[in-house]
Structure formats: C-alpha cells, structure tokens
MMTF fields as JSON, N, C-alpha, C and O atoms, coordinates in Angstrom:
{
  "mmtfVersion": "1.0.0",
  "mmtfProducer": "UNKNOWN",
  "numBonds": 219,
  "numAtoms": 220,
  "numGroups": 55,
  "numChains": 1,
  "numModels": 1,
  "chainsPerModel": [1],
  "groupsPerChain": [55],
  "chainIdList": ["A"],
  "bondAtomList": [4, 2, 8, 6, 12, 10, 16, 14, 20, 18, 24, 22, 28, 26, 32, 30, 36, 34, 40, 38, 44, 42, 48, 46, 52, 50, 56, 54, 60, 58, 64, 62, 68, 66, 72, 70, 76, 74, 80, 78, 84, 82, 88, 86, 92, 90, 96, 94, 100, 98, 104, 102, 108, 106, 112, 110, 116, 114, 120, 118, 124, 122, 128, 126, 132, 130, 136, 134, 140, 138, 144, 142, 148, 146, 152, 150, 156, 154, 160, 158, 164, 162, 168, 166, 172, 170, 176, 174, 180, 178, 184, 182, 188, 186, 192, 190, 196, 194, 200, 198, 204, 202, 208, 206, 212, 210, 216, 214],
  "bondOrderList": [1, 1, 1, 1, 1, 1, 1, 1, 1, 1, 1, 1, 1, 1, 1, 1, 1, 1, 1, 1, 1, 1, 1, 1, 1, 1, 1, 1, 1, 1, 1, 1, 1, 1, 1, 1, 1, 1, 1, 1, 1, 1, 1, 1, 1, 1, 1, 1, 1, 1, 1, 1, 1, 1],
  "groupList": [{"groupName": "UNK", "atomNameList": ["N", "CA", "C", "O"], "elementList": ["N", "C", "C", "O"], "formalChargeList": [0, 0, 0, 0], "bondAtomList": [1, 0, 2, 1, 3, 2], "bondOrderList": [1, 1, 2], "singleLetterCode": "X", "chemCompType": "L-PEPTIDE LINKING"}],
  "groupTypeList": [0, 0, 0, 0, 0, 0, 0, 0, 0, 0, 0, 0, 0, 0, 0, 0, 0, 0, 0, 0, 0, 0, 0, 0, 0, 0, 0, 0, 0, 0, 0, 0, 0, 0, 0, 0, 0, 0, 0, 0, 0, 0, 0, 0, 0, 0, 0, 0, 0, 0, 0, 0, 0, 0, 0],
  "groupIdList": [1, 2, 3, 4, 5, 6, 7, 8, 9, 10, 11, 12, 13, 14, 15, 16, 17, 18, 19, 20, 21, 22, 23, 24, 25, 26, 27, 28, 29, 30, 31, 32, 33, 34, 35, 36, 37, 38, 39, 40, 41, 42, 43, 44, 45, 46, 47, 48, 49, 50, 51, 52, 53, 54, 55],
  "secStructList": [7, 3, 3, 3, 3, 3, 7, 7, 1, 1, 1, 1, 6, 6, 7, 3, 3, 3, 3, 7, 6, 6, 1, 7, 3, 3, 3, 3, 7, 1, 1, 1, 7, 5, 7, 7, 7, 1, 7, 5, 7, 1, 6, 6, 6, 6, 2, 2, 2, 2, 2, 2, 2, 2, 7],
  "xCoordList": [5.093, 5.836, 7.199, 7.372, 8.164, 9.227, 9.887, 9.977, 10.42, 10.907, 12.181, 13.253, 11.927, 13.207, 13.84, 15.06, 13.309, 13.423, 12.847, 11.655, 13.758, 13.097, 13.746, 14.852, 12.366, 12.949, 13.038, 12.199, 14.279, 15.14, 14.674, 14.397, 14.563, 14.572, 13.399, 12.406, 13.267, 12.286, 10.858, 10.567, 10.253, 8.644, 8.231, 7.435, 8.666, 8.16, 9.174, 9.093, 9.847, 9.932, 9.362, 8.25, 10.051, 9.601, 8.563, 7.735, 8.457, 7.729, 8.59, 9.761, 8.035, 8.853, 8.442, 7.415, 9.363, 9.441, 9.362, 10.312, 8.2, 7.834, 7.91, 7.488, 8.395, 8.439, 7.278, 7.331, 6.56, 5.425, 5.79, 6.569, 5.726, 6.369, 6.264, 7.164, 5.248, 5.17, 5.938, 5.835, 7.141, 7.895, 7.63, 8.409, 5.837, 5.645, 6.11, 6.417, 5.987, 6.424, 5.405, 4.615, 5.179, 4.404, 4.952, 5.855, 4.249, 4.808, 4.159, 2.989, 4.237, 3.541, 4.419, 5.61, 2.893, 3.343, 3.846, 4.6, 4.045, 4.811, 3.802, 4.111, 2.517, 1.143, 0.946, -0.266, 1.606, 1.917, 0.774, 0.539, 0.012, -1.159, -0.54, -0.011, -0.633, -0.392, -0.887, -2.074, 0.045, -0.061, -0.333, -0.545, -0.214, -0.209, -0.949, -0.921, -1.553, -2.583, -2.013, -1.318, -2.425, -2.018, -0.428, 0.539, -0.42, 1.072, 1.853, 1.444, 3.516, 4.521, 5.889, 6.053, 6.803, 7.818, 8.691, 8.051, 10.109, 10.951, 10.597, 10.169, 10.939, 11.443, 10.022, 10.084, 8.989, 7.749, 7.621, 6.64, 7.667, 7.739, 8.371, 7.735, 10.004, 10.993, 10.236, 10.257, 9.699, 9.063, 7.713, 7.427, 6.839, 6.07, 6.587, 5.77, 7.708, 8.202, 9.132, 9.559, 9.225, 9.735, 8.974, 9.226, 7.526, 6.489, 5.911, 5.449, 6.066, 5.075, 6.375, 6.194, 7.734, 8.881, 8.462, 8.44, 8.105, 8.221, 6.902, 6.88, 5.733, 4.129, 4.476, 3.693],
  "yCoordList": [1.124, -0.004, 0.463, 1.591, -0.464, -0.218, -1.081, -2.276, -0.619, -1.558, -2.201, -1.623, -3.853, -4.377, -4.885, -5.002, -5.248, -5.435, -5.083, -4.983, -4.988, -4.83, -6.349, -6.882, -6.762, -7.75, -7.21, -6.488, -7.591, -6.694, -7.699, -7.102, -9.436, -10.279, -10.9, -10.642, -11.447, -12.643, -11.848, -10.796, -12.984, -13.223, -12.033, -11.295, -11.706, -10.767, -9.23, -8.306, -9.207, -7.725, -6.54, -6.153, -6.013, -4.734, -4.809, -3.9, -6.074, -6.562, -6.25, -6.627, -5.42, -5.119, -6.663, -7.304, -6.662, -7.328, -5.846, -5.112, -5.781, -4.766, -5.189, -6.27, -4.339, -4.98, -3.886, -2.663, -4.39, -3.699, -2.944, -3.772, -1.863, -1.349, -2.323, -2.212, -3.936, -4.975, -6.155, -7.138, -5.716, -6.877, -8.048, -8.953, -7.826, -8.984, -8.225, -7.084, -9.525, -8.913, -9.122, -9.972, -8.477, -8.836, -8.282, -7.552, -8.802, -9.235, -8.097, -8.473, -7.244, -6.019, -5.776, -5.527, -6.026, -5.867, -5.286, -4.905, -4.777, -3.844, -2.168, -0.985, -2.927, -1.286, -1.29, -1.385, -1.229, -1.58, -2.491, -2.505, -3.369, -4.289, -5.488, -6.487, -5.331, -6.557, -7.565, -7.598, -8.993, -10.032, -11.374, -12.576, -10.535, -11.767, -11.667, -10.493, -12.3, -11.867, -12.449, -13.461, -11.651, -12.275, -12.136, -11.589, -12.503, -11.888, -13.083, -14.192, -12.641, -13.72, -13.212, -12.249, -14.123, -14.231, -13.549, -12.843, -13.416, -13.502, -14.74, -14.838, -15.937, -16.983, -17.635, -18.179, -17.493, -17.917, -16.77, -17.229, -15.099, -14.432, -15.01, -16.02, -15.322, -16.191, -17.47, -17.529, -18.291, -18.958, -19.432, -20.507, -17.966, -17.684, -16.769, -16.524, -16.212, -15.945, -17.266, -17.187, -18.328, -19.515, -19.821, -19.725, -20.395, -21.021, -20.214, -20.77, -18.23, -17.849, -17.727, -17.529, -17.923, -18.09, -19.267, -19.144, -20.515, -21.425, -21.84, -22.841, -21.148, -20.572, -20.814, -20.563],
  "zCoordList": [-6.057, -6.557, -7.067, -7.529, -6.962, -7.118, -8.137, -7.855, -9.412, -10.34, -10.485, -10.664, -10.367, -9.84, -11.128, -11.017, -12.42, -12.837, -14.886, -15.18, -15.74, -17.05, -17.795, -17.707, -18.617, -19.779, -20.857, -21.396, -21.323, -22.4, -23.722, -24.763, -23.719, -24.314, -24.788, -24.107, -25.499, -25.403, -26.037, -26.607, -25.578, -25.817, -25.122, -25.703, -23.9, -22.75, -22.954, -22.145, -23.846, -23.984, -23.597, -23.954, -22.934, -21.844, -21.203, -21.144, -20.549, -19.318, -18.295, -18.343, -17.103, -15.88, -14.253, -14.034, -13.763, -12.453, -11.14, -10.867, -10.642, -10.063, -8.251, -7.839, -7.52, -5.875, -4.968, -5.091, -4.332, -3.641, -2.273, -1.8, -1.293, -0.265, 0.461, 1.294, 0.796, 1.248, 1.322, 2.056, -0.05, -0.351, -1.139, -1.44, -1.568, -2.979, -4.309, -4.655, -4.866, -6.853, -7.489, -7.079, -8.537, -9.146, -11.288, -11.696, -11.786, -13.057, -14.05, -14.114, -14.634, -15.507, -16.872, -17.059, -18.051, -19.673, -20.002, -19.106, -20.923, -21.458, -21.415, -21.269, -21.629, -21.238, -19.76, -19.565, -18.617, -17.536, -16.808, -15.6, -17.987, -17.15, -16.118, -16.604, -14.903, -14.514, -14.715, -15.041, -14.555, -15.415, -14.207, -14.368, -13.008, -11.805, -10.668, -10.299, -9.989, -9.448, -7.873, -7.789, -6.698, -5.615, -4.8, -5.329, -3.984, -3.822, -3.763, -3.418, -4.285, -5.081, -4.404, -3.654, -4.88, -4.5, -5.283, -6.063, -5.46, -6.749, -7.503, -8.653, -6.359, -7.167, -7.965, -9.068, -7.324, -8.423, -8.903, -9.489, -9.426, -10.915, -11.158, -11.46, -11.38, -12.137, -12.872, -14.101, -12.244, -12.687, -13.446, -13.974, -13.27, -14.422, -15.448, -16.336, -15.553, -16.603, -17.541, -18.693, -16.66, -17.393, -18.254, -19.455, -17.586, -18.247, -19.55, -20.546, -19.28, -20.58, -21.856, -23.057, -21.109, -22.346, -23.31, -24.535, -22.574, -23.361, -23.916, -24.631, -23.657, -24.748, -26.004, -26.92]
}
C-alpha cells in the first residue's frame, strides 16, 4: 500500500488515505487499523471521511 494521503485535522487526526497496487483506497486510524472494508474510490473515502467528521 501506498500512502496517498495524511489527516493533519479534525476528528480523524493521523488517519492515513492509503492506495492499493490495484488502485482501491482504503481509509486507516491512526494504529494503522483499517476503517473500510471492500474496495473504494477516492471520491467515496472522501466521503466517508465527510460523514465520520460530522459524528
């Protein structure tokens, strides 16, 4: 996996946006548990990181 992304902000602080040699993403805590199950897009992680912002 390849890390496309770190959250610097928020609720989700040093939660990474991770890309698979397959080209899905997937969403991992800050204890690197992934948080998403199945394979995803950018634009839906983007959008479950909307929904657990506003938890």
């Amino acid at each position: 996996m390849i890390i496309e992304t770190h959250i610097k902000t928020g609720k989700l602080k040093g939660w990474t946006i991770r890309k698979s040699k397959q080209g899905w993403y997937d969403l991992y805590s800050s204890n690197g548990v992934s948080q998403t199950q199945g394979k995803h897009t950018l634009e839906e992680i983007k959008e479950i990181i909307k929904s657990k912002h506003s938890i």
